[in-house]
C-alpha angles and dihedrals in degrees: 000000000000082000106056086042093053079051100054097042083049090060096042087055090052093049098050089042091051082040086054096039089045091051087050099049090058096042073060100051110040110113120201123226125209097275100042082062101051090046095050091045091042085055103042113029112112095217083057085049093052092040082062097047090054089054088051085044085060104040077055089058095047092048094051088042091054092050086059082084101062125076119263127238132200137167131199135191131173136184121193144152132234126202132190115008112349141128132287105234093211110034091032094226133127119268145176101186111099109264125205116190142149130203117216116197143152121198122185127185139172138197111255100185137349109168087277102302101132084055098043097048092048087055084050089059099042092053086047089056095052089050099047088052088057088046080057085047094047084049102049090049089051084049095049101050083043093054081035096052096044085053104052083046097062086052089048096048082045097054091045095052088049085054088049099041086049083051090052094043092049090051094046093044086053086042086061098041086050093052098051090051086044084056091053098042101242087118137046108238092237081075087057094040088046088056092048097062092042083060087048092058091035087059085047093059089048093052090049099043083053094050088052092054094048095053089048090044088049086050096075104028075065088051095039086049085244105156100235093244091069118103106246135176139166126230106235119234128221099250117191112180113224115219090206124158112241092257088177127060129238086247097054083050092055095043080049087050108044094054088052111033108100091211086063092052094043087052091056092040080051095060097045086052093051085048086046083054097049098055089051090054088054096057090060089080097052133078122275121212112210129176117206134171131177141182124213143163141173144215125208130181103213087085119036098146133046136182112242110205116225095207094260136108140222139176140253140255108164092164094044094233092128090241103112109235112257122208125198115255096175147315134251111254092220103060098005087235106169117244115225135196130194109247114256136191127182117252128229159105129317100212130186107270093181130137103311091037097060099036091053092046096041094053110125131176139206146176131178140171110233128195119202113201131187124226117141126356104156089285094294102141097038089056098047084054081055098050099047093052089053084046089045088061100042087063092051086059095043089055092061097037084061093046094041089050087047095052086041086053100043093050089053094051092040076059106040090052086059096046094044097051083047093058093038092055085046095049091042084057089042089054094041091046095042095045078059098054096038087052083054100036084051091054089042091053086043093060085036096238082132122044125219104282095063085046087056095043095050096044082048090055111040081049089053095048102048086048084053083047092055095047095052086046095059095031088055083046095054099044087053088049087056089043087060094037096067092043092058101262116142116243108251134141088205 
């Protein structure tokens, strides 16, 4: 019984093992395309990320802009005590007894009416959303040449070690043709020490051509926010070079461009915003009209009984004799005979004048209509008009700084695609013509009519020209990639 159980957790242990190492195999061997990269670094750059926050920033703005319309309500309460001579809040007499009391209110109030600057500044904010959309747009199309740009460079630095690793197999396969004809004595050993030192170098070219990858590799893990101990690899695309005259003109790119191009949007957005804020700044020096009303009682303790009078009257006996106190209300002026009256008091009920008594009898109401008007404030409105027409202007500029760079950009790379596919072309005739020679300068050094050094120098150069041939080939790639870019193509190497 142990046993069959030792067995079975044996074989439970294989399998998740096989089930780990199989994971793991295909977390190797994953390669990303294009796409999969632009989607990873779009959700995951952190200048993408803050690009976002700034759009919420501004949905935030406009709400709260938007809410500028809408009365405002506030209530307010208080509870407090008084001590030695001070005033009843609610009967409005001295008093020295300790008072406790508490006020209760609510006030509301709206704009009617500020020379338009509640409107103004919610179209502000709605343009400074839009913008700031467009500021979300120009980062995510940085985001994406860069990711782009990172890409086409892994299948550059591939292509260039394979160049380098078909350089070192065709030397050792010649170093292994030389030493058997050294063995035999058809060759010196300085042919076979010359070639030697050809693979070394050879080897030298593919280290370097490795470390070059890596490094280009390591270049957009760092931009995809891929820690560098990862396994990572890129799905090569089938790449044809088209050798296609330029048929549209650098201006019609740019007209293309600059209706497209969401920095170009954000900058106008940018100058009706600044005019928006002008406005805003100029009402500033006008009146504002404003309606309130508000609602508000109050409790105190010093009083929480009163005598409620029923209308009748009784007299008075302060001394219980049974005789009711008099008190003079006049005299005769003949005799100056004294006129008395019996003392009277009202009659009638104490009743209870607590909490709910006092807050329901104290409520009071009000409502007005309020006019603000500016005359001096240390010359603070007068100066943020100031400021916002200089603002105002300084967008303005900014607009055409950002059309005049795009133009500046678009002509470069309009130039670039055609010198690129020159030097492609030219690179594609000097690989084609120095493949010749080396195939003529190899039979030569076979038959030893040239001796060692030639055979270096032509090998040297027909390496060094198809890596310059690779490198016109991506650089006229790229550059075509930009071309489409501006004129709303999407970047793909489909």
């Amino acid at each position: 019984m142990n046993l069959k159980k030792s067995v079975k957790i044996v074989r439970l242990c294989l399998f998740a093992g096989a089930f780990i190492m199989s994971n793991l195999v295909f977390a190797q061997n994953k390669l990303w395309t294009l796409e999969e990269c632009v989607d990873h670094a779009l959700q995951n750059n952190l200048t993408i990320e803050r690009a976002r926050l700034n759009v919420e920033t501004a949905e935030v703005n406009l709400k709260q802009a938007r809410a500028n319309r809408l009365p405002t309500l506030n209530a307010n309460g208080s509870y407090g005590f008084n001590w030695g001579r001070s005033i009843d809040p609610t009967t409005n007499l001295f008093t020295t007894q300790r008072i406790a009391s508490s006020n209760v209110g609510a006030n509301s109030s709206v704009v009617l009416f500020n020379w338009f600057n509640i409107r103004n500044t919610v179209r502000q904010n709605e343009v400074n959303t839009q913008a700031s959309r467009f500021d979300l747009q120009k980062a995510e199309n940085d985001i994406i040449l860069s990711v782009a740009t990172f890409y086409l460079n892994i299948i550059f630095n591939k292509e260039l070690l394979e160049n380098a690793k078909s350089q070192l197999s065709s030397t050792e396969r010649r170093v292994e043709r030389t030493t058997k004809q050294v063995e035999v004595g058809a060759l010196a050993r300085t042919s076979l020490l010359d070639l030697l030192a050809q693979q070394a170098t050879n080897e030298l070219n593919v280290v370097n051509a490795e470390n070059s990858l890596n490094f280009a590799i390591l270049q957009l893990k760092q931009l995809l926010q891929i820690p560098a101990s990862e396994p990572f690899d890129i799905e090569i695309p089938e790449l044809e070079v088209g050798q296609e005259d330029l048929t549209i003109s650098s201006e019609e790119v740019f007209t293309t461009a600059e209706q497209t191009m969401p920095e170009v949007k954000s900058a106008d957005l940018g100058v009706e915003s600044a005019a928006l804020g002008l406005d805003v700044a100029k009402a500033g020096l006008y009146p504002t009209f404003r309606l309130g009303a508000g609602v508000n009682t109050r409790f105190s303790d010093a009083f929480t009984e009163r005598f409620v009078p029923d209308g009748g009257f009784t007299t008075v006996d302060d001394d219980n004799d049974g005789i009711p106190d008099t008190r003079q209300i006049g005299f005769l002026p003949s005799t100056g005979e004294i006129i008395l009256a019996p003392e009277l008091e009202r009659t009638g009920v104490v009743e209870d004048f607590g909490f709910g008594s006092q807050f329901d009898e104290n409520l009071s109401q009000n409502v007005g209509l309020s006019v603000s008007i500016p005359i001096f404030n240390g010359l603070f409105a007068r100066s943020s008009t100031q400021r916002a027409a200089i603002a105002s202007k300084q967008a303005e500029i900014t607009a055409q700084e950002v059309r005049n760079t795009l133009r500046q950009t678009i002509e470069n790379a309009y130039n670039d695609v055609y010198a690129a596919g020159k030097s492609f072309q030219q690179s594609e005739k000097q690989v084609e013509a120095l493949e010749e020679s080396f195939r003529i300068t190899e039979q030569r050094y076979d038959l030893q009519a040239v001796d060692f050094i030639d055979y270096q120098i032509a090998n040297d150069n027909l390496f060094q020209a198809k890596s310059d041939r690779l490198r016109a080939k991506y650089d006229y790639i790229f550059k075509q990639k930009i071309l489409d870019f501006y004129q709303g193509k999407q970047i793909s190497f489909d």
